[in-house]
C-alpha positions in Angstrom: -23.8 -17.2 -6.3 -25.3 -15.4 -3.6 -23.9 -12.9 -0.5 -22.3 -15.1 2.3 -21.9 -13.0 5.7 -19.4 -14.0 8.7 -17.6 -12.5 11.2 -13.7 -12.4 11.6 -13.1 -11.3 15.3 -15.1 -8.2 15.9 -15.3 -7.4 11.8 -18.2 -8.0 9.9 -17.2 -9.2 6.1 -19.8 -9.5 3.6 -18.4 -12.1 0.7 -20.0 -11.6 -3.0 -19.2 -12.2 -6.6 -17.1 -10.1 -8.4 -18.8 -8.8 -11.8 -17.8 -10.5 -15.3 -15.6 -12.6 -12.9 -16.7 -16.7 -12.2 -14.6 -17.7 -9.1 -13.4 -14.9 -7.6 -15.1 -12.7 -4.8 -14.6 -9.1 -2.9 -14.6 -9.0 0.4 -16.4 -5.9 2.3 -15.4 -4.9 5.7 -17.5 -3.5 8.3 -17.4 -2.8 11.9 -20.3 -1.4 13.9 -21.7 -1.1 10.3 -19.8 1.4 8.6 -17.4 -0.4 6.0 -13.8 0.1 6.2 -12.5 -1.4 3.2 -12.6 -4.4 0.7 -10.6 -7.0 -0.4 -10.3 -9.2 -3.1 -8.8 -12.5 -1.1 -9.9 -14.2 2.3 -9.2 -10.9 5.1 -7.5 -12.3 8.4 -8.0 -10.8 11.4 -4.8 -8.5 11.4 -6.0 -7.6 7.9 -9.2 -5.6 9.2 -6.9 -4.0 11.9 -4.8 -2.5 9.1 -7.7 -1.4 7.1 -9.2 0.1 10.4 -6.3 1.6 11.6 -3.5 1.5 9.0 0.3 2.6 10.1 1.5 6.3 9.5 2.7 7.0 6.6 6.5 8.6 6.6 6.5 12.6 4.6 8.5 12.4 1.1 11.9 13.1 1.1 12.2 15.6 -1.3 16.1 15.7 -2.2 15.7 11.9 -3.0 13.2 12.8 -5.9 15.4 16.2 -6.7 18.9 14.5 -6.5 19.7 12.2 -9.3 23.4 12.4 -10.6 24.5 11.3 -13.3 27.1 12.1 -16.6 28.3 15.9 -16.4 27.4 18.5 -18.6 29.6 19.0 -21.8 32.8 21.3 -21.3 32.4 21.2 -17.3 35.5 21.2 -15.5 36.5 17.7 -13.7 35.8 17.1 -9.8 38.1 18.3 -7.8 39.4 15.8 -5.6 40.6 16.6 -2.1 42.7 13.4 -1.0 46.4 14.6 0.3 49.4 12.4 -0.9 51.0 11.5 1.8 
């Protein structure tokens, strides 16, 4: 199978064989020649935008990965509760 070229809006995608693989192909992306990504499935329009100009990325919330309760330690005293009877 050889290289198949066409154009998807304003991207250039070069299809070719994946090694040791019979059907399946990658997908290069290019625009104004310098690639931008590839793909292993048929790339839409809106999926060279993303690889061009993919969305921010939020920081790590740290106390989420430091934070994990679970059973208390052995001889620790109970939690204190602070309801009022009323």
């Amino acid at each position: 199978m050889e290289r198949k070229r066409f154009m998807v809006g304003k991207y250039e995608v070069v299809a070719q064989p994946i090694p040791y693989s019979t059907h399946m192909l990658r997908y290069t992306v290019f625009v104004a020649g310098k690639r931008i990504g590839a793909l292993a499935s048929m790339p839409t329009e809106s999926d060279c935008r993303f690889l061009e100009s993919p969305p921010a990325v939020p920081p790590v919330k740290i106390f989420q990965v430091v934070y994990r309760p679970g059973r208390p330690k052995k001889g620790a005293l109970p939690a204190s509760r602070t309801e009022e009877n009323s």
